[in-house]
C-alpha positions as CSV (number, residue, x, y, z in Angstrom):
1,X,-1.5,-13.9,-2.7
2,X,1.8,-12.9,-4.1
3,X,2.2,-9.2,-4.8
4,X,5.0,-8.0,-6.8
5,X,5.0,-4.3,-7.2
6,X,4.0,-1.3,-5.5
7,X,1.1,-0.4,-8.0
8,X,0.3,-4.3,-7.7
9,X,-0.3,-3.4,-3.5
10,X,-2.1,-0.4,-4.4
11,X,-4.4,-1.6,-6.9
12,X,-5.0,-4.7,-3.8
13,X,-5.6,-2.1,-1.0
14,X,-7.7,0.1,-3.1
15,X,-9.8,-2.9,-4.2
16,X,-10.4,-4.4,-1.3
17,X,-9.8,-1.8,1.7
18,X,-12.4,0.9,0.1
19,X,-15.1,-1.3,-0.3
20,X,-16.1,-1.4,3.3
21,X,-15.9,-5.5,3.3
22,X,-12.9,-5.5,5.1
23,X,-12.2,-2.8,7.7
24,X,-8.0,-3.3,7.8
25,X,-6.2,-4.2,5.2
26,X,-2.3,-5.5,5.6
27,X,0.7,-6.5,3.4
28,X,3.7,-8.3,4.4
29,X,6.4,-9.1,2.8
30,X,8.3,-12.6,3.1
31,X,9.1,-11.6,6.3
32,X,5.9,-10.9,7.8
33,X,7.1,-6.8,7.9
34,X,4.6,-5.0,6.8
35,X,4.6,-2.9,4.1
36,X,1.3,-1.1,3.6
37,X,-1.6,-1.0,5.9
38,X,-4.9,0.5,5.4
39,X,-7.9,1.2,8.0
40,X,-11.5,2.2,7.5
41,X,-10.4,2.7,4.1
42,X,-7.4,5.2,5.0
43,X,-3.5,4.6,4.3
44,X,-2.1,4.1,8.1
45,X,1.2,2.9,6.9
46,X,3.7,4.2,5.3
47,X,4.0,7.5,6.1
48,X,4.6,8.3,2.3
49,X,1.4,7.1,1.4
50,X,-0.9,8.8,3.5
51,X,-1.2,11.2,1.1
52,X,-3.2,9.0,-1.1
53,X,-6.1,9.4,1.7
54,X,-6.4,13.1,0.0
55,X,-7.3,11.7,-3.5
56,X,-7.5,9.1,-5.8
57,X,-5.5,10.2,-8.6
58,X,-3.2,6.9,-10.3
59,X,-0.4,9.8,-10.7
60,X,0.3,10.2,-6.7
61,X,0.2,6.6,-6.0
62,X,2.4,5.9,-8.1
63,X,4.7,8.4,-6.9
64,X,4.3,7.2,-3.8
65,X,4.4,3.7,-4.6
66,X,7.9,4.7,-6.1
67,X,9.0,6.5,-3.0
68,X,8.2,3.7,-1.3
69,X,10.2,1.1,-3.2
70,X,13.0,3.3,-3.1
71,X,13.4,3.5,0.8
72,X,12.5,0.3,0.8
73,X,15.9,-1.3,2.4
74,X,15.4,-5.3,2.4
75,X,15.2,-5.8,-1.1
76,X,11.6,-7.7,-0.3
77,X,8.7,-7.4,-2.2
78,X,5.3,-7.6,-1.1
């Protein structure tokens, strides 16, 4: 599956890493780096999104999600 934005890989991970079916969750980009991992649930990776663990509100993830991009140094997307 071919994720294109940040909110694209949140909306994923909150879809299918809360739901208890899977208990890790991980996206790569092209490069097999990842970009966002997700355990029991929990943001694990990156850093900036472990704040999203706190709450669910569509406002800090996509400030994070934004962060994210914008550190994001190899131009890939997920």
């Amino acid at each position: 599956m071919t994720l294109n934005t940040p909110e694209e890989v949140y909306r994923y991970t909150q879809l299918h890493g809360r739901t208890g079916i899977f208990r890790e969750i991980r996206v790569t980009d092209s490069d097999d780096f990842m970009v966002v991992q997700m355990i029991d649930g929990k943001y694990t990776w990156p850093e900036e999104w472990k704040q999203l663990n706190k709450g669910d509100g569509q406002y800090e993830a996509g400030k994070a999600a934004d962060a994210t991009a914008e550190g994001n140094d190899s131009g890939e997307s997920a």
